[in-house]
BAMARLO-231232 format. One line per field, with one value per residue (C-alpha): residue number from 1; residue in one letter; z, x, y. Coordinates in steps of 0.1 Angstrom, whole numbers, plus 5000, padded with zeros to 4 digits. Example, Ala and Ser with C-alpha at 12.3 -4.5 7.8 and 13.67 -1.06 7.14 Angstrom:
// residues 2
num = [1/2];
residu = [A/S];
pz = [5078/5071];
px = [5123/5137];
py = [4955/4989];
//
This chain:
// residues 698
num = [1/2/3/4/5/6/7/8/9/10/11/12/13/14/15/16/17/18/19/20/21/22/23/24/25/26/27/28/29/30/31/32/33/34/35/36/37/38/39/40/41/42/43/44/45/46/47/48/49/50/51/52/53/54/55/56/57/58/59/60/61/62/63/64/65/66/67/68/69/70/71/72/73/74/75/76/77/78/79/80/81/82/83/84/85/86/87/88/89/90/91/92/93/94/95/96/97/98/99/100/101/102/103/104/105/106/107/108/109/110/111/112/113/114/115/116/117/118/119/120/121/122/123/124/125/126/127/128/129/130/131/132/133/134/135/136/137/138/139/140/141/142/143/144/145/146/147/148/149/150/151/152/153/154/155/156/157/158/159/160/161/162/163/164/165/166/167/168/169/170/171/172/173/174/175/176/177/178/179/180/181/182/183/184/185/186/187/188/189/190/191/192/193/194/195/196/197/198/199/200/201/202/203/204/205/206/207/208/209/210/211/212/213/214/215/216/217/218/219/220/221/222/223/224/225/226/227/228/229/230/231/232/233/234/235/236/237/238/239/240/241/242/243/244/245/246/247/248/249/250/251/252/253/254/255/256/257/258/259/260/261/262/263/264/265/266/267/268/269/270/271/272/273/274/275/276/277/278/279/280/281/282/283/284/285/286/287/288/289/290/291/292/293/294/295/296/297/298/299/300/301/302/303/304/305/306/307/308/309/310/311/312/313/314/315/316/317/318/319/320/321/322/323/324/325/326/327/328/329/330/331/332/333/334/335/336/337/338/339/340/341/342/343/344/345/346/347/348/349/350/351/352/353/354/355/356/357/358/359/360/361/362/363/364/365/366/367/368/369/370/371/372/373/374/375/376/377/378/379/380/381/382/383/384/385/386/387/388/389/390/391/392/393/394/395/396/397/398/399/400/401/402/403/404/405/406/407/408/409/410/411/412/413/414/415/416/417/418/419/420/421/422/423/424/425/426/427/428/429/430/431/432/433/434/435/436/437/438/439/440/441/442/443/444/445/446/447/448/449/450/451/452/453/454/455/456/457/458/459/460/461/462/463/464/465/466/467/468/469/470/471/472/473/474/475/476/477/478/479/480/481/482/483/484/485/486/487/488/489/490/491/492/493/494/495/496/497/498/499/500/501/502/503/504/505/506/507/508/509/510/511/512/513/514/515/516/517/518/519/520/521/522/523/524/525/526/527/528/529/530/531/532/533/534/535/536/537/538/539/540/541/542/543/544/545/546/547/548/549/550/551/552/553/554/555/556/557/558/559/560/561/562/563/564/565/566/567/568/569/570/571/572/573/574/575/576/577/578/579/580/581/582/583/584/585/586/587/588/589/590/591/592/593/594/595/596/597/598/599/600/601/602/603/604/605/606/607/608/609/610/611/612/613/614/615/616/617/618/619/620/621/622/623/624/625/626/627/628/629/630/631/632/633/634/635/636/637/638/639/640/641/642/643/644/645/646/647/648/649/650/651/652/653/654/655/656/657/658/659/660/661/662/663/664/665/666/667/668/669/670/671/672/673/674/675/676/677/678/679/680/681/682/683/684/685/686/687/688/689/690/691/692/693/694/695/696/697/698];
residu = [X/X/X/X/X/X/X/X/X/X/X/X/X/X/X/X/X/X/X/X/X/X/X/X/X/X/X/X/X/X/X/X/X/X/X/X/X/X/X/X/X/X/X/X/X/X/X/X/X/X/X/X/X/X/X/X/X/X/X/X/X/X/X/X/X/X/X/X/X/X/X/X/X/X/X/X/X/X/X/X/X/X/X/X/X/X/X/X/X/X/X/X/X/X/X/X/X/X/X/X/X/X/X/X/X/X/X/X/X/X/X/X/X/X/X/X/X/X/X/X/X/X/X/X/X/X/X/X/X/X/X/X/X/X/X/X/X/X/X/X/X/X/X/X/X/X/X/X/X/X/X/X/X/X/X/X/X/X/X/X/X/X/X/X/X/X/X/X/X/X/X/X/X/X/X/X/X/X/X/X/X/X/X/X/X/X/X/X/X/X/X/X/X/X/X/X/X/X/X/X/X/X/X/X/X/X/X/X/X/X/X/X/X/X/X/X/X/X/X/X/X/X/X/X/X/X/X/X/X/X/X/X/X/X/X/X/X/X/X/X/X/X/X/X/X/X/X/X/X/X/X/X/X/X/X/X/X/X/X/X/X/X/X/X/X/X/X/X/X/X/X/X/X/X/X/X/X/X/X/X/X/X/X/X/X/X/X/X/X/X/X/X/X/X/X/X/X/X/X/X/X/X/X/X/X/X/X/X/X/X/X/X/X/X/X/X/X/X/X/X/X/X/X/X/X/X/X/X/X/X/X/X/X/X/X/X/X/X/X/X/X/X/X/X/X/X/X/X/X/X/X/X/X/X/X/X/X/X/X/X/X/X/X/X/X/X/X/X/X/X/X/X/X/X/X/X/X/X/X/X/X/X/X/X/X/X/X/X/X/X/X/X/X/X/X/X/X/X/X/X/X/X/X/X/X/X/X/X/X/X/X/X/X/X/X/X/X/X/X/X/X/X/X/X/X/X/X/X/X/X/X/X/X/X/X/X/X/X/X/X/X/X/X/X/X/X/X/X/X/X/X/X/X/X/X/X/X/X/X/X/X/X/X/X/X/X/X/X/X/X/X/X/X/X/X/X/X/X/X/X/X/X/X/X/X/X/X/X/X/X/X/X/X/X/X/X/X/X/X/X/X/X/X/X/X/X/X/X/X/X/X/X/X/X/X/X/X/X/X/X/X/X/X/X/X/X/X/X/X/X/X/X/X/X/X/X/X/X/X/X/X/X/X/X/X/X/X/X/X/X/X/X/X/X/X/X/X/X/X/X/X/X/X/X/X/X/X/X/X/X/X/X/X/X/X/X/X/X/X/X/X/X/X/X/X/X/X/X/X/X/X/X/X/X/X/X/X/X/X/X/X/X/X/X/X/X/X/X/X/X/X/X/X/X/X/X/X/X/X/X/X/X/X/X/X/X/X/X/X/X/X/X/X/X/X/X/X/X/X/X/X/X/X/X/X/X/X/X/X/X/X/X/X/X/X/X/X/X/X/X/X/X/X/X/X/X/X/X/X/X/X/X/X/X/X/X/X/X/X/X/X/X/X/X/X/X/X/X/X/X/X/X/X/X/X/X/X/X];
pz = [5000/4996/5011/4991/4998/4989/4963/4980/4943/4934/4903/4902/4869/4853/4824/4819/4818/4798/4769/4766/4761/4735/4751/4760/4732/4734/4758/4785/4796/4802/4780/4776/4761/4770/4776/4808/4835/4856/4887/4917/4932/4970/5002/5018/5058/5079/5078/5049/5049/5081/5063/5068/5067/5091/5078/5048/5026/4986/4955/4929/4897/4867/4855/4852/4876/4858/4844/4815/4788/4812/4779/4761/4791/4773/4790/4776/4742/4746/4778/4819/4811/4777/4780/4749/4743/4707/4701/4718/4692/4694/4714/4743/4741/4737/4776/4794/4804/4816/4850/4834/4823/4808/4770/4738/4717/4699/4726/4742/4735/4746/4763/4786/4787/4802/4789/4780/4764/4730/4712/4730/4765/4793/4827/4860/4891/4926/4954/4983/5013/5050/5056/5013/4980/4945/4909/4878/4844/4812/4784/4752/4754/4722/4731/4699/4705/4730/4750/4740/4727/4749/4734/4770/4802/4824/4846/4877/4893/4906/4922/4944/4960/4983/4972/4956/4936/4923/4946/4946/4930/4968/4992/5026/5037/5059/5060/5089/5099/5120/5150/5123/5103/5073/5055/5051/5021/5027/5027/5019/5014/5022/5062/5069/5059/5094/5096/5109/5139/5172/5187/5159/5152/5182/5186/5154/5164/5136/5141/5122/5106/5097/5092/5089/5064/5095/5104/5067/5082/5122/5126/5113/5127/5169/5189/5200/5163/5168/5192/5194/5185/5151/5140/5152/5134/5132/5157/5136/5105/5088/5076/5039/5046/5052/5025/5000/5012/4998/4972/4958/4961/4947/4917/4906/4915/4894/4863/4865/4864/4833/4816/4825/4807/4779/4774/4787/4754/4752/4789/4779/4746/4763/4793/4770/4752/4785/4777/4810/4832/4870/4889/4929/4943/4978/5006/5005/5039/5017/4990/5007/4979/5008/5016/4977/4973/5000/4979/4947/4966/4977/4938/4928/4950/4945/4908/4894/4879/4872/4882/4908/4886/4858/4843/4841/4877/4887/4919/4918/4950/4964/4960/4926/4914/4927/4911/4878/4881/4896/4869/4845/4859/4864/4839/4830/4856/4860/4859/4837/4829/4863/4883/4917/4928/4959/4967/4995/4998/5025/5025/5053/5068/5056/5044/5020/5009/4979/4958/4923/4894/4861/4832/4802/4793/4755/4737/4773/4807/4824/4858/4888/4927/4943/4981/5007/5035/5075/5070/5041/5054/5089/5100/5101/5076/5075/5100/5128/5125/5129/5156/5177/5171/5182/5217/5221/5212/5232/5264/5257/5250/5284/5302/5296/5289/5313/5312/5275/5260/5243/5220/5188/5191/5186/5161/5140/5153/5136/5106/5102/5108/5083/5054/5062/5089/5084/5045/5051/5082/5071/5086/5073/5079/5116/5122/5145/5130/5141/5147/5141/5168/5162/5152/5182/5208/5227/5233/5211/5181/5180/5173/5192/5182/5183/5183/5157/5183/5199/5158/5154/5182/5168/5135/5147/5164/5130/5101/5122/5123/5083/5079/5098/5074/5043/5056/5056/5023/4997/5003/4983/4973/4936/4947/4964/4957/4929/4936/4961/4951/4978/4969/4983/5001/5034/5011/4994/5036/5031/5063/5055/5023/5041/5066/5040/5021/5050/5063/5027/5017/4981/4973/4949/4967/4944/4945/4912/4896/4921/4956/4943/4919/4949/4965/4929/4923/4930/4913/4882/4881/4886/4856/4838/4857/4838/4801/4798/4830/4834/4866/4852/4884/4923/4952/4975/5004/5021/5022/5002/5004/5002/5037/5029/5043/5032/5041/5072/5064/5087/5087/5092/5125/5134/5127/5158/5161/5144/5172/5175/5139/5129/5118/5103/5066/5047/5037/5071/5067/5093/5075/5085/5091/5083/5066/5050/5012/4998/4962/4970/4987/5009/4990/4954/4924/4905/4870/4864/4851/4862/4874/4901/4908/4930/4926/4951/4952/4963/4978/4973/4983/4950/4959/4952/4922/4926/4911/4926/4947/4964/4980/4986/5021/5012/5043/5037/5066/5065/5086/5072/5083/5062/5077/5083/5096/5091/5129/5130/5150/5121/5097/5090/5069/5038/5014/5002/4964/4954/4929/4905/4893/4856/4849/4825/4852/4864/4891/4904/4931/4966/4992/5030/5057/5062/5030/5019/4981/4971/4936/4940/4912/4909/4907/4898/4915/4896/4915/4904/4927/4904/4908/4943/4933/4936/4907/4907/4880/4884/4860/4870/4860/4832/4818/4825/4843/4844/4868/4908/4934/4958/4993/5013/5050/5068];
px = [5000/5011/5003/4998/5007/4993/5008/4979/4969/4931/4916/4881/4874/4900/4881/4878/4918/4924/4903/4920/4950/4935/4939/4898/4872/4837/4821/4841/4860/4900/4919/4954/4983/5013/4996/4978/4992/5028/5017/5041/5060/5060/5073/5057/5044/5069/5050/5032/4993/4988/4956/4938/4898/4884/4851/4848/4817/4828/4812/4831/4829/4840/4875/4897/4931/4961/4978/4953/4941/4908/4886/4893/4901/4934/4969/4989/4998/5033/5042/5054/5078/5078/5046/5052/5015/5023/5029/4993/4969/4940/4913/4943/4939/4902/4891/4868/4842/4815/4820/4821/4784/4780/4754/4776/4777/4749/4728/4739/4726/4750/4726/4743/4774/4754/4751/4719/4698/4689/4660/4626/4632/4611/4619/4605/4602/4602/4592/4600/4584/4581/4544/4538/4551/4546/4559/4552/4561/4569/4571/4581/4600/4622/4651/4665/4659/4675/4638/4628/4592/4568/4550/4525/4523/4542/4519/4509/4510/4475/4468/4487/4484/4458/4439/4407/4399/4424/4441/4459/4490/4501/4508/4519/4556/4546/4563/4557/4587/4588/4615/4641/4641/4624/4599/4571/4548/4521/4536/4517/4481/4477/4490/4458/4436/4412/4428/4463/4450/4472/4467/4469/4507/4514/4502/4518/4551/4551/4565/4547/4580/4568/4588/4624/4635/4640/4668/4691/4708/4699/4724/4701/4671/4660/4657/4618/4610/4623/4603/4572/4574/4570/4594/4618/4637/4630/4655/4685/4675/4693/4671/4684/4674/4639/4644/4659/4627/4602/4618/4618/4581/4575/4593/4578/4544/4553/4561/4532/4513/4530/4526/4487/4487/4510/4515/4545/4568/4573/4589/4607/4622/4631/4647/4666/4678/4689/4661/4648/4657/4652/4655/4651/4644/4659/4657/4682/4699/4706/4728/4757/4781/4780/4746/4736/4764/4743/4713/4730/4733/4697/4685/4708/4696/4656/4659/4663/4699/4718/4745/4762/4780/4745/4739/4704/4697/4701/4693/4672/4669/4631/4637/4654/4621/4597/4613/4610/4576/4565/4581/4561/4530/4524/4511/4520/4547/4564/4604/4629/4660/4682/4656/4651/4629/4626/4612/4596/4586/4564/4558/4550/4581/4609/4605/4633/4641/4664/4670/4676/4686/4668/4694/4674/4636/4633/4637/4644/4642/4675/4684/4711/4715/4722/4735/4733/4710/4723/4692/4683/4659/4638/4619/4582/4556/4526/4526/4544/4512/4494/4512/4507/4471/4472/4484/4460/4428/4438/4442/4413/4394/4409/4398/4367/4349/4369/4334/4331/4362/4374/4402/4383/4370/4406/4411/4379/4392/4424/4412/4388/4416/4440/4413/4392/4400/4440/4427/4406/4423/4432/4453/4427/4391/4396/4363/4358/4354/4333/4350/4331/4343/4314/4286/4264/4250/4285/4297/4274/4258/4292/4312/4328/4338/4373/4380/4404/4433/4431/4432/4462/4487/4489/4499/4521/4551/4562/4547/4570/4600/4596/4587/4617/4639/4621/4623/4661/4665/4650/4677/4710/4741/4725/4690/4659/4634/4607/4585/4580/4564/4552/4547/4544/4519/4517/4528/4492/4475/4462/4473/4512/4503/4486/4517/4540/4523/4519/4557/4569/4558/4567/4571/4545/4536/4526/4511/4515/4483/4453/4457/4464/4495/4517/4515/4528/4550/4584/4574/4568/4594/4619/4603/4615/4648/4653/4641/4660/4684/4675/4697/4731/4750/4746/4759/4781/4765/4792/4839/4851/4883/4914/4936/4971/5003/5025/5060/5057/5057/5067/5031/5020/5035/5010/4985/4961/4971/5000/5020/5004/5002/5042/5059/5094/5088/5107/5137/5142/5126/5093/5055/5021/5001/4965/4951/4925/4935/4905/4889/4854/4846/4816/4788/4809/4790/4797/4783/4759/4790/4819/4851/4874/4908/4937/4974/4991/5021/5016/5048/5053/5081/5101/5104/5067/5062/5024/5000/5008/4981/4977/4946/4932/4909/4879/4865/4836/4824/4797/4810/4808/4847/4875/4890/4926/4929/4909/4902/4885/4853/4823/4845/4839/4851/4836/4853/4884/4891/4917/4945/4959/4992/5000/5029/5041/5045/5081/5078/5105/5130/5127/5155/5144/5166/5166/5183/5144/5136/5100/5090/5067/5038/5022/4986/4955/4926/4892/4861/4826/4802/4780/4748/4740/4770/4804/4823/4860/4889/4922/4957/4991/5022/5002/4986/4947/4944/4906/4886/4888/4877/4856/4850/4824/4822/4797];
py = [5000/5037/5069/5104/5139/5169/5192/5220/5225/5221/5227/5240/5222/5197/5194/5229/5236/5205/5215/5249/5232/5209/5177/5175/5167/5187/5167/5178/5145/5146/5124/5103/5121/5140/5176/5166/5188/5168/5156/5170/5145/5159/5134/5107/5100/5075/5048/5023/5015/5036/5047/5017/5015/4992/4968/4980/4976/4977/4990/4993/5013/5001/5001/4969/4969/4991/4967/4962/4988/5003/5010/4969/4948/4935/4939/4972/4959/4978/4959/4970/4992/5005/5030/5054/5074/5083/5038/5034/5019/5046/5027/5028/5065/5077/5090/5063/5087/5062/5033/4995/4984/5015/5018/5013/5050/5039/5039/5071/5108/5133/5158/5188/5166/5136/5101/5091/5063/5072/5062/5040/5045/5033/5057/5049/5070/5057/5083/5062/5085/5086/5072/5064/5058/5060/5058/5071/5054/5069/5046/5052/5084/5091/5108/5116/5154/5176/5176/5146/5135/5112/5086/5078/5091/5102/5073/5073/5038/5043/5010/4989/4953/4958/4988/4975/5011/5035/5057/5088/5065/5060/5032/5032/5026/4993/4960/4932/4910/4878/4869/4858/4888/4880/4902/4888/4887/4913/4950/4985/4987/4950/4958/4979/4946/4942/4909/4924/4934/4941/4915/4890/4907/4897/4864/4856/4871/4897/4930/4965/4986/5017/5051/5026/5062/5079/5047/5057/5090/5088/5114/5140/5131/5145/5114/5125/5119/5083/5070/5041/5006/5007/5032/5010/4990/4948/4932/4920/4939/4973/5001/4996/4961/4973/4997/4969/4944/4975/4988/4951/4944/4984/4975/4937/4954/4988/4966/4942/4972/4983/4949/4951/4982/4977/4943/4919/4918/4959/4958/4924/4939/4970/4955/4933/4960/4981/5005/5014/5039/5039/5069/5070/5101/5111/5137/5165/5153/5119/5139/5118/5097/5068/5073/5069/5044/5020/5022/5015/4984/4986/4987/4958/4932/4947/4935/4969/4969/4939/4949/4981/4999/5001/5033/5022/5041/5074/5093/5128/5153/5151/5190/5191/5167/5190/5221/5206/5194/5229/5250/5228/5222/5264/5285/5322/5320/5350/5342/5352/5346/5353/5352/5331/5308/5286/5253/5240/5202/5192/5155/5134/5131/5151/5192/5200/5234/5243/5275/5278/5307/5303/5301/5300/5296/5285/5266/5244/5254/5255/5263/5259/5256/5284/5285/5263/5271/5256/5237/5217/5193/5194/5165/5182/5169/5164/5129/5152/5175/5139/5130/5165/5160/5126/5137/5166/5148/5119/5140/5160/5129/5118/5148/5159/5120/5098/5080/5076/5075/5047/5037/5030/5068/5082/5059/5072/5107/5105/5093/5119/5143/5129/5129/5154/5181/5187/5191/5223/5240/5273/5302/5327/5311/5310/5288/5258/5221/5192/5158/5121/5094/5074/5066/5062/5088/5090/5126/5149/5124/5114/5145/5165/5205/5213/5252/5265/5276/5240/5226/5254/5244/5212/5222/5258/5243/5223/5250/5278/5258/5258/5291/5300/5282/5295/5330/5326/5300/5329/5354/5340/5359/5360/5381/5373/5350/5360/5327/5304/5267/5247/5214/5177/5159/5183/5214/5212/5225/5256/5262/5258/5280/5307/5312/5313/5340/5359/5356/5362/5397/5404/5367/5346/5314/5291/5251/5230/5225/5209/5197/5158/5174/5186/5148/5137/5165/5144/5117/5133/5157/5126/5111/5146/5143/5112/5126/5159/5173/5211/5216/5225/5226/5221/5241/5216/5207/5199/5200/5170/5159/5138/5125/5133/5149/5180/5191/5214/5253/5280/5290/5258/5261/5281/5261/5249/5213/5214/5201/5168/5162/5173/5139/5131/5116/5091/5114/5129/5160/5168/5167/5181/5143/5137/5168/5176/5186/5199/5186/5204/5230/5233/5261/5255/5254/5222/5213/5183/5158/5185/5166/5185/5173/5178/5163/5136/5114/5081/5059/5028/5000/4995/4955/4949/4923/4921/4945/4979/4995/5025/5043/5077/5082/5106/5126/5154/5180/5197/5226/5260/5263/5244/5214/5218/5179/5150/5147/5178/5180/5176/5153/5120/5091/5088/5061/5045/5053/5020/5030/5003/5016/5005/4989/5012/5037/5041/5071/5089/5065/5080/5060/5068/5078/5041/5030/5016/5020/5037/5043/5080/5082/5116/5110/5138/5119/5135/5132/5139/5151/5174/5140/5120/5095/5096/5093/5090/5086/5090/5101/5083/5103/5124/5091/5085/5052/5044/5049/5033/5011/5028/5008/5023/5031/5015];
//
């Protein structure tokens, strides 16, 4: 194993620099060839393999070891040792842009510098929520034009295994799981049947996993919100388990639906024919490369990909979706070029808020992310506003008819809150609301009338909290906010709507189309996610960067720290251990398929005979201040990136103060972060060597 230092050189866009010089085609990718910029060769810490990660879980993307050609799979046809680009044969030099699986050129339509299925393509959504999900399906797109031309749909999914009418094109997130940890066959719709009663759970050993989203990033989520039995997680059993076991029976019941409506052979032929293309949309708190990495996984063992590295999936923000689905679904909006606009997603769970700067308006719309608010995500929907309600009504209920009160009258209670009640609350008609709990003579013909301040302080304490954070997310370095869409599930209250217009003075607040189209609004703007990418760039959640070493400054002296991480490196002279050498920075814009890069120099012994390896530590923090060391309170490990040295490579001889022999490469590691994954490629001594091995932190 070897270890890299940092030359403290990043480059905000490789790609960008390289074609200047000529050595990068239109399309933006870096290529072989002698005019790629000398990586420095700089000193290396004391010891080997001290960057160890420690249970590892691996995904790798594409790219065969160094030691063959990374774009044919055959060994270098000019053999270890007698690398000369100009003697290459020209597939040895053409820039492998896409990981291993990826669509032959025939089937790929350069579209904003994205890769993408040409011709009949099948795309389907999956909005895996809180409390419900969906999916939409858009068959027979032809993506021969820029904007593409749909042949049906977009299609809601609007009935699921156990609803016996269509629905709303929802189903709710439920599974049941026995004592061994097995999911068992009924999930969604099917686990409100009468016969999965309480009791019968119970006496069958069966436990109810509901909200097991909340279980993918705990970190981010208050403890309060985690709390009851059946937010908790099966015994023995991983929340993207639970999310693998439901994402599995989504998808076989998504695509018998599609084969009901169009017939078994077109989704045969076009599956066949890698045709189809599956896009999962995610909260903003999930825009994490190992959080997306896991669900990769996820989507490989649910059936949808056959394999980790497919192109055939792709990941879209829950906010990105909905700001393409809102921008459609409005009419005589009034943006323009430059302007701002704002998103806010209430679903059940999760409220994400993003901000975005139109680029262009004909003939497509284009936009970008601007600025990064502290808060991208709060856990108040629409179920939290259930849950508040939930308390009050059962201690008023409690209260005032100790002598009548029963259990089966909060349960009609709360579902004539959740259908009916919660609906038409407003902030503006301040008027009081009758409740059924039965439908005997108990309390008053069996309602009871709740006054609109009692009805209010259950929704105030979570509609504030996003207001707050709305207030704060529409002023950006680049202007104010012109428009405001509120969309989602919970962003359809009038309630939610009426505060927002009322905190926002100056601001349109706007919902897309009906009530019905702001539940569906991520859904369907996925499904345009996956036929024509209008977001040109994202603003970097987060710092992103490489664990390495440098030779110890006179100001790095000064450094806080800097005592307990000063070492003495191979040569003898004293290095600056385990810092943070920055490849993105947090609030950057980065394009859609933009690749940053910063230079190392990896060591290694000049006795190995083995294929040689070296590997670069990725941390991320998503502080507002830059990490000076990777031990830094806020930063945490994020994956190991594998590097397969050719063996054309020679490197530059470095002999420690020891008399050992290391051979020093220069390496440019690129990293693509513009998308939810993490992509990664790396040059070796000015030669492009393929792509990496990325091993994932559990």
């Amino acid at each position: 194993m070897g270890n890299c230092s940092s030359s403290g050189e990043v480059e905000r866009n490789f790609a960008e620099k390289q074609r200047q010089r000529g050595a990068v085609p239109a399309n933006g990718q870096p290529v072989h060839g002698a005019n790629a910029p000398p990586a420095q060769q700089l000193y290396s810490p004391a010891a080997a393999g001290l960057y160890a990660n420690s249970a590892p879980t691996q995904q790798t993307y594409g790219q065969q070891p160094a030691t063959y050609n990374p774009n044919t799979g055959q060994p270098w046809s000019n053999g270890p040792g007698a690398f000369d680009p100009a003697g290459l044969p020209a597939e040895a030099i053409q820039p492998n842009t896409l990981p291993q699986g990826a669509m032959p050129p025939d089937m790929q339509l350069q579209v904003g510098s994205i890769a993408r299925k040409a011709g009949e393509v099948l795309i389907m959504s999956y909005d895996l929520g809180t409390t419900a999900c969906q999916c939409f399906e858009a068959p027979n797109h032809r993506l021969d034009e820029a904007d593409g031309q749909i042949g049906f749909g977009p299609e809601v999914v609007d009935q699921w295994p156990g609803q016996t009418a269509s629905s709303q094109g929802k189903t709710p997130s439920i599974l049941f799981y026995n004592t061994a940890g097995q999911c068992q066959p009924d999930w969604g719709a099917q686990c409100l049947a009468h016969k999965w009663s309480p009791s019968r759970l119970a006496s069958l050993g069966l436990t109810k996993t509901e909200w097991y989203k909340l279980h993918i990033d705990p970190a981010t989520i208050p403890q309060e919100h985690m709390t009851g039995p059946t937010r908790q997680l099966p015994p023995g059993v991983s929340a993207f388990q639970v999310y693998t076991d439901y994402l599995q029976r989504l998808h076989v019941a998504a695509v018998a639906r599609f084969q009901t409506r169009r017939g078994t052979d077109l989704f045969s032929r076009l599956t066949s024919q890698d045709r189809v293309q599956y896009i999962l949309t995610i909260p903003a708190a999930w825009q994490k490369p190992s959080i997306v990495g896991e669900l990769r996984k996820c989507a490989f063992k649910a059936g949808l990909i056959k394999d980790e590295q497919s192109t055939s999936l792709d990941f879209c923000s829950e906010p990105e979706a909905s700001a393409l689905e809102c921008y459609a679904a409005a009419t005589q909006l009034p943006l323009a070029p430059n302007d701002i606009f704002s998103v806010v997603d209430a679903g059940g769970g999760t409220v994400d808020f993003t901000t975005y700067q139109v680029l262009t308006l004909h003939p497509t719309f284009m936009m970008k992310e601007v600025d990064v608010g502290a808060t991208r995500c709060l856990y108040r929907g629409g179920t939290f506003v259930d849950r508040s309600f939930e308390e009050f009504l059962h201690k008023k209920l409690s209260q005032e008819y100790p002598g009548v009160y029963q259990e089966r009258h909060l349960t009609r209670g709360m579902k004539e809150f959740t259908t009916s009640t919660k609906l038409q609350f407003s902030y503006v008609n301040r008027q009081s609301s009758f409740l059924q709990l039965s439908e005997g003579d108990e309390f008053e013909q069996g309602c009871i009338e709740l006054q609109w301040e009692e009805i209010e302080q259950c929704f105030k304490p979570h509609v504030d909290a996003i207001v707050d954070v709305a207030k704060r997310q529409v002023n950006t370095n680049a202007g104010r906010s012109k428009v405001v869409f509120c969309s989602g599930g919970f962003g359809s209250n009038d309630y939610l709507l009426d505060r927002l217009k009322a905190e926002l003075p100056g601001i349109e607040v706007l919902q897309p189309g009906d009530k019905s189209a702001g539940s569906k609004a991520v859904s369907l703007g996925a499904t345009r996610y996956g036929i024509f990418r209008s977001v040109q760039s994202r603003t970097s959640p987060a710092w992103y960067g490489v664990k390495a070493f440098r030779t110890l400054s006179t100001e790095d002296r000064r450094l806080a720290g800097a005592v307990a991480h000063t070492a003495i490196g191979k040569t003898g002279k004293q290095i600056l251990d385990d810092t943070f050498s920055v490849v993105l920075p947090f609030g950057d814009s980065v394009g859609d398929d933009e690749w940053r890069s910063s230079k190392f120099s990896i060591e290694i012994s000049d006795t190995a005979t083995n294929t040689k390896q070296g590997k670069l530590l990725i941390y991320q923090s998503p502080r507002f201040d830059k990490p000076i060391f990777v031990d830094d309170a806020g930063v945490e490990f994020m994956c190991q990136v594998d590097v397969y040295i050719p063996p054309h490579s020679q490197g530059r001889v470095v002999v420690s103060t020891t008399g050992e022999r290391y051979r020093a490469y220069g390496i440019t590691v690129l990293l693509s972060l513009g998308r939810a994954d993490l992509r990664s490629r790396v040059i070796i001594d000015g030669v492009e060597a393929g792509g990496a091995t990325i091993t994932w932190e559990k």
